[in-house]
Structures are given as structure tokens and as C-alpha cells.
C-alpha positions in Angstrom: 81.8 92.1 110.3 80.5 91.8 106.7 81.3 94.7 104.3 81.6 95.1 100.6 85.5 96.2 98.5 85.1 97.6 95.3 87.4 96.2 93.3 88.6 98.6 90.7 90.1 97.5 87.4 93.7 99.8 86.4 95.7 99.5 83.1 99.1 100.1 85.2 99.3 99.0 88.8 102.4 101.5 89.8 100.1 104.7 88.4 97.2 103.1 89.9 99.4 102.9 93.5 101.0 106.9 93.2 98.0 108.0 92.7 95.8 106.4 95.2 98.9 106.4 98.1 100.8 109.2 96.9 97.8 111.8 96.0 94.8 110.4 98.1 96.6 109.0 101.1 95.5 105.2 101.4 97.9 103.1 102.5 98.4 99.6 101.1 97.0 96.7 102.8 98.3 94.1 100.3 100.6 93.6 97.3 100.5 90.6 94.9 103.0 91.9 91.4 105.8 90.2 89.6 106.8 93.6 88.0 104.9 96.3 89.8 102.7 97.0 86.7 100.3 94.0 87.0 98.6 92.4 90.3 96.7 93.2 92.5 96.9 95.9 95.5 94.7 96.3 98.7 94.4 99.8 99.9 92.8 101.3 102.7 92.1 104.8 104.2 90.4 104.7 107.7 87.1 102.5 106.9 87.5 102.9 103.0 89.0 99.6 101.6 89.8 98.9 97.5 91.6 96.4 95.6 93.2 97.4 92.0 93.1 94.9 90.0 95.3 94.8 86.5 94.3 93.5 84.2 90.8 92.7 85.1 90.2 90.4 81.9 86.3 89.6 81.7 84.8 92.4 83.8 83.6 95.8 83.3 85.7 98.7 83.0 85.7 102.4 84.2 84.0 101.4 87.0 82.0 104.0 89.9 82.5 103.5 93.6 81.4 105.9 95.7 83.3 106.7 99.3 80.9 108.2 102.1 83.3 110.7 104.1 82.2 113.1 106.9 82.9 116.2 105.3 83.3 116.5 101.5 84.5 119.9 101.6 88.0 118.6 103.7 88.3 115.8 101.7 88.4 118.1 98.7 90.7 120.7 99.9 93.1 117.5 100.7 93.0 115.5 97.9 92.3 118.5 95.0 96.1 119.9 96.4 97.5 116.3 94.9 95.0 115.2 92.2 92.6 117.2 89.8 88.6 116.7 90.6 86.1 116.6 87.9 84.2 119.2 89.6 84.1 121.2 93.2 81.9 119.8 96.0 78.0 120.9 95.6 74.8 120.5 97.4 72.9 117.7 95.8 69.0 117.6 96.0 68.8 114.2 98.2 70.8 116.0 101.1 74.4 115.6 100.3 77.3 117.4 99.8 79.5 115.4 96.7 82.8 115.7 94.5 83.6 113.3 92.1 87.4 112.6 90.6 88.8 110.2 88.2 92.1 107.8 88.7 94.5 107.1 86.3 92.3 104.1 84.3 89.1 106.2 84.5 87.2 104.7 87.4 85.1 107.2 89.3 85.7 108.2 92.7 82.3 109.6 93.9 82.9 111.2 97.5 79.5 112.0 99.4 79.5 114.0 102.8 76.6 114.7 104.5 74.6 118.3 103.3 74.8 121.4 105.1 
């Protein structure tokens, strides 16, 4: 099976990993870190798969991915109990129903569930 994993940059690996484990509930796949700070970390939630990455010398930073889910709305009520969201879901003009959060280093997480 082919499929595409964001890699993320973080400036702190162990705020990086409460926040995606701890608050969003993705378990790690894969741990590489000589002092829990730096590294790299695999995570996974169902089909959703991302690798941290600190430091990512040489690449862009505050990164976008965006996480299709079957229903925003449960994702939201889940994940805004742990974490703050930008913003509550909404009905976009293409059909969707999106939230969008940010993680510790200021990627954005930019959930889409299908429209109502």
C-alpha cells in the first residue's frame, strides 16, 4: 500500500509527544531520542500516521497537514476536552465540516469531516 506521512517539524520532542499522545490520543509507532527532547517519533491514530521531527534543520517550519476523520464534530468534543482549537467545527462551502488546532511548535492540524 502506498500512502503519504507528514512529517512535522517540533522544537521539543517530549511537548511534541504529551500533546499528541496525551491530548489527541495517537499512540507511538516509533522512538529514535538520546534525551527525550530531540529525535524523531512515529505516531499513529487508526489510519492517521506522523513523524515529529526535532530539529528539522533545512526545511520549512509551522507546517499544515490536514487529517480527514468521519465526523469532525466527535473529534472536536474529544480532543477540545484536552487541547484548545483555534476555532469550533463549521460548514465550509466545498461540503465539509472542519476544525483546525495548533501543537506545541505551531504546525496546523486541519481536521475535515464530511458536511452535514
Amino acid at each position: 500500500m502506498e500512502r503519504a506521512i507528514p512529517i512535522l517539524p517540533t522544537n521539543d520532542l517530549a511537548a511534541a509527544k504529551a500533546f499528541y499522545v496525551d491530548g489527541l490520543g495517537f499512540r507511538v509507532t516509533f522512538e529514535t531520542s538520546a534525551d527525550g527532547r530531540t529525535g524523531l517519533l512515529g505516531l499513529q491514530r487508526g489510519t492517521i500516521e506522523l513523524t515529529l521531527d526535532c530539529p528539522m534543520d533545512g526545511h520549512g517550519r509551522n507546517a499544515c497537514v490536514s487529517l480527514r476523520v468521519t465526523d469532525a464534530d466527535a473529534y472536536y468534543r474529544e480532543w477540545s476536552a484536552k487541547v484548545t482549537p483555534l476555532r469550533p467545527p463549521k460548514h465550509e462551502e466545498w461540503g465539509a465540516r472542519t476544525f483546525d488546532l495548533l501543537d506545541p511548535s505551531g504546525n496546523t492540524l486541519f481536521v475535515i469531516g464530511p458536511g452535514r
